[in-house]
TITOR-334184 format. One line per field, with one value per residue: residue number from 1; chain; z, x, y of N, C-alpha, C in turn. Coordinates in steps of 0.02 Angstrom, whole numbers, plus 32768, in hexadecimal, padded with zeros to 4 digits. Each point is the difference from the previous one (the first is absolute). Layout:
N
seq NUM:...
mol A:...
n.up Z:...
n.east X:...
n.north Y:...
ca.up Z:...
ca.east X:...
ca.north Y:...
c.up Z:...
c.east X:...
c.north Y:...
***
This chain:
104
seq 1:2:3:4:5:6:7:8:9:10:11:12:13:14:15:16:17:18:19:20:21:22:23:24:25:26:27:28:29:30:31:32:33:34:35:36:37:38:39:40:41:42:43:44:45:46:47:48:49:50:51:52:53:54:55:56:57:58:59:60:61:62:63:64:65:66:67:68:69:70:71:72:73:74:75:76:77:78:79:80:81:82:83:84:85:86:87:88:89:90:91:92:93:94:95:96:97:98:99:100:101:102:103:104
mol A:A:A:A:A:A:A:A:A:A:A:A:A:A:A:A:A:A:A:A:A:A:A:A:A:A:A:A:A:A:A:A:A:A:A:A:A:A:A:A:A:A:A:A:A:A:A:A:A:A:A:A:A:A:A:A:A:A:A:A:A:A:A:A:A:A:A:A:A:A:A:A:A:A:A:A:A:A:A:A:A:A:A:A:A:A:A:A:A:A:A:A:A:A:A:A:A:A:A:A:A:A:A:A
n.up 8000:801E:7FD3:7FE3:8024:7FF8:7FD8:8028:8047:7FDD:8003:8035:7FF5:7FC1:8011:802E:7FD7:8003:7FD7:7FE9:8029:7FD2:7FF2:7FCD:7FEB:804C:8033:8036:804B:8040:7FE9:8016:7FD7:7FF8:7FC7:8008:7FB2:8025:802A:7FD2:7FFA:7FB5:7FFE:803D:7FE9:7FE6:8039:8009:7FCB:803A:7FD4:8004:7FCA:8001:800B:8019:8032:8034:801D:8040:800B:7FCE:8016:7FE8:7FE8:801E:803C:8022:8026:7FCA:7FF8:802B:7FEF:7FD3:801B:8037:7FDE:7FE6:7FCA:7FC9:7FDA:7FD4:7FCA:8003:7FBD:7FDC:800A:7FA6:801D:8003:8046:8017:8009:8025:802A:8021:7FBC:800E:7FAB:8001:8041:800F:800F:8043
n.east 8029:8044:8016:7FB7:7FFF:8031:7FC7:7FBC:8038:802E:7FD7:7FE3:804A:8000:7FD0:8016:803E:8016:8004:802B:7FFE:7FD4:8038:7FDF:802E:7FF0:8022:7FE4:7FCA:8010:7FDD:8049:8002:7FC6:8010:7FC0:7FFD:7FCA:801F:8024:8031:7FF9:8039:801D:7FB4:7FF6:8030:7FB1:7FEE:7FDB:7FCE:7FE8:7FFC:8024:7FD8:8053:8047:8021:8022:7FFC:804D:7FF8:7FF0:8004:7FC6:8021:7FE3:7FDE:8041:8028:7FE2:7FFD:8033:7FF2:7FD9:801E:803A:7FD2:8023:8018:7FD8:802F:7FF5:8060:7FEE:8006:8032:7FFE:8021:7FF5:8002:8022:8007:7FCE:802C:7FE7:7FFA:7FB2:800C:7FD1:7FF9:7FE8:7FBB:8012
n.north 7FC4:7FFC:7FC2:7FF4:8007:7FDE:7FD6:8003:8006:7FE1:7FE7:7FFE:7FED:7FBE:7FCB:7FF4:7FEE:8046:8004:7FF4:8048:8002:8003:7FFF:7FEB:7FED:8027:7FEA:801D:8002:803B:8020:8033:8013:8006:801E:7FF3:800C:7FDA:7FE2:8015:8028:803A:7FDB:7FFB:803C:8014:7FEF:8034:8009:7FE3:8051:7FE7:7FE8:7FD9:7FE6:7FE0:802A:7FBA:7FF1:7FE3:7FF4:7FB8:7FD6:7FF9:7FC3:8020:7FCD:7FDC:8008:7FE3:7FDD:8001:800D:7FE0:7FFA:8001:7FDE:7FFE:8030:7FE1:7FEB:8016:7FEC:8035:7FDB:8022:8012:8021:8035:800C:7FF2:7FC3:800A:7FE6:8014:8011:7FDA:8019:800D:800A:7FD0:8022:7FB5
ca.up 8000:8002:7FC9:7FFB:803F:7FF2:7FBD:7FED:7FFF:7FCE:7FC9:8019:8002:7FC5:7FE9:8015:7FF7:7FD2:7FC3:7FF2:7FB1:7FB4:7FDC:7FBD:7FDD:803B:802E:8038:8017:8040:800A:8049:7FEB:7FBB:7FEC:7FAE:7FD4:800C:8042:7FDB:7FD9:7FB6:8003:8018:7FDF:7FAB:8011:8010:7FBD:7FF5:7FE2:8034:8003:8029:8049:8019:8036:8002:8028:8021:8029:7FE2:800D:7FD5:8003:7FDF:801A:8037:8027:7FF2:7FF6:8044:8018:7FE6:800E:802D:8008:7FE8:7FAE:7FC8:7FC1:7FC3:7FD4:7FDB:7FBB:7FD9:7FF4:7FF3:801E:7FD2:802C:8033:803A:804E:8006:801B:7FDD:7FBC:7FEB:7FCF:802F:8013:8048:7FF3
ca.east 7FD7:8018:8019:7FBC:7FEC:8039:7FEC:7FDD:8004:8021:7FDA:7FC0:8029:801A:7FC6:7FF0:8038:7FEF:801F:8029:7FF1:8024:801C:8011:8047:8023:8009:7FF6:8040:7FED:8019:7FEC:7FEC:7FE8:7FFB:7FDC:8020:7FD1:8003:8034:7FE8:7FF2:8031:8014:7FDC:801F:8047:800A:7FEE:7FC2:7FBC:7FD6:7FAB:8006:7FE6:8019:8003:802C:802A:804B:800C:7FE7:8023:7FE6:7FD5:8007:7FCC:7FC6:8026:8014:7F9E:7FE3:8037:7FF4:7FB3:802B:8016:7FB7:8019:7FC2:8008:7FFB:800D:8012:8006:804A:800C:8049:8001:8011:8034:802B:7FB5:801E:7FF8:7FCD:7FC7:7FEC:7FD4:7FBE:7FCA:7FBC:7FD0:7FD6
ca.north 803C:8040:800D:8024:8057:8022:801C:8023:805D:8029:7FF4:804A:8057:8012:802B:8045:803B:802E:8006:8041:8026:8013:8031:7FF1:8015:8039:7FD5:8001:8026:802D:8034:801E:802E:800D:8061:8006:802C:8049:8037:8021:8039:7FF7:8011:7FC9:7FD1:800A:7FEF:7FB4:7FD6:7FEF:8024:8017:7FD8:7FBB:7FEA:7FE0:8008:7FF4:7FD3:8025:7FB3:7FBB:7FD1:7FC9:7FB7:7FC6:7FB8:8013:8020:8053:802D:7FFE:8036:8042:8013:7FFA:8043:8024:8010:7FF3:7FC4:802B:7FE2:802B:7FDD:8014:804D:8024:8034:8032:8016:7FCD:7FFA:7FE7:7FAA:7FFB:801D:7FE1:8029:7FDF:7FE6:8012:7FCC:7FE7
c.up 8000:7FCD:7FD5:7FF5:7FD9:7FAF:7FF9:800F:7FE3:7FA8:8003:801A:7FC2:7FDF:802C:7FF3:7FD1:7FBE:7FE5:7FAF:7FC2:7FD9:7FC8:7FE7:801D:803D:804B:8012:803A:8012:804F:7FF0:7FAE:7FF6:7FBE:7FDD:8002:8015:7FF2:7FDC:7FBF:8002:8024:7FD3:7FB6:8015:7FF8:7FCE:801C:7FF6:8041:7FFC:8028:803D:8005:803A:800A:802E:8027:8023:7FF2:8007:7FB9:8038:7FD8:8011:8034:8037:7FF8:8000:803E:8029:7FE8:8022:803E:8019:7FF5:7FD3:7FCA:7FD6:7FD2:7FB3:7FD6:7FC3:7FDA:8000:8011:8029:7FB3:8031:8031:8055:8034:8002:8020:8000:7FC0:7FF2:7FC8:801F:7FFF:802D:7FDC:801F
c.east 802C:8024:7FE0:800A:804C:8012:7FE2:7FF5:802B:7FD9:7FD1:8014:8009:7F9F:7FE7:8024:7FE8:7FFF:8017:7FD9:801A:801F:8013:8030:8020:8018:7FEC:8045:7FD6:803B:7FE2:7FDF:7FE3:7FE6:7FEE:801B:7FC5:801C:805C:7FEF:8026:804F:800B:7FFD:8041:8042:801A:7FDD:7FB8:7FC6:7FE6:7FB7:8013:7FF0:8025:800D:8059:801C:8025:8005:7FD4:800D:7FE9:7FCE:7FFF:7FD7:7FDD:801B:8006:7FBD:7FFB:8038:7FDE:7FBA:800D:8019:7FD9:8035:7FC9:801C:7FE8:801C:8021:8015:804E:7FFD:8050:7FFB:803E:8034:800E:7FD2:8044:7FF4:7FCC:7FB9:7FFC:7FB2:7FBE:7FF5:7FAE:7FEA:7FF7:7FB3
c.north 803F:8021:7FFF:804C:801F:800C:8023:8049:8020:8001:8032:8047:8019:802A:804A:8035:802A:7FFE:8046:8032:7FF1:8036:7FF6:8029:8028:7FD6:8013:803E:8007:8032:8030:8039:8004:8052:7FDF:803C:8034:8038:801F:804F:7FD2:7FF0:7FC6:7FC3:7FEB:7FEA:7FB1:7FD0:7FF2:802E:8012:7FE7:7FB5:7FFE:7FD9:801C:7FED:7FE1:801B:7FD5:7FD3:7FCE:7FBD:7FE4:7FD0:7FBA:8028:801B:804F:8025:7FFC:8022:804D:8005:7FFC:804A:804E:802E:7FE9:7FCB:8046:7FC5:8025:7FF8:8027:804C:8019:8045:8034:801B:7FE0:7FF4:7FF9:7FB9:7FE0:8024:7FD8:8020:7FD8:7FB3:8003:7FD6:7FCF:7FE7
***
């Protein structure tokens, strides 16, 4: 019976586990800080090659989400999940700024 019991609660941790967001052609990030490209002024925006019509969002200390762990680390630390998509920058980023994010 106990080895029973010792299949079956790691089996009923796996259905109860979260499942992780989708980011199509992007990648997971929990970021400590997010700054939407709104609340930029135009001038900042253009420095950095991005369209002032974009509703994206900008990363600061971003970390990878790669599984449930790192998600439950980021929901945890109460940090945002963001989804961040490919972006050439036109002027040189800080290392710890990733740009054309969004909610997920």
């Amino acid at each position: 019976m106990k080895s029973f019991l010792a299949i079956l609660l790691p089996l009923a941790s796996l259905a109860l586990a979260q499942e992780l967001p989708v980011c199509d052609g992007g990648a997971l990030k929990c970021c400590a800080g997010v700054t939407p490209y709104s609340v930029l002024p135009n001038e900042i925006l253009a420095d950095y090659g991005v369209d002032s019509e974009d509703e994206g969002n900008i990363c600061g200390n971003g970390t990878p989400i790669d599984d449930e762990f790192d998600f439950d680390i980021c929901d945890a630390a109460e940090d945002t999940v963001q989804c961040c998509l490919p972006f050439v920058p036109v002027g040189e980023l800080a290392e710890d700024l990733t740009f054309n994010c969004h909610d997920i």
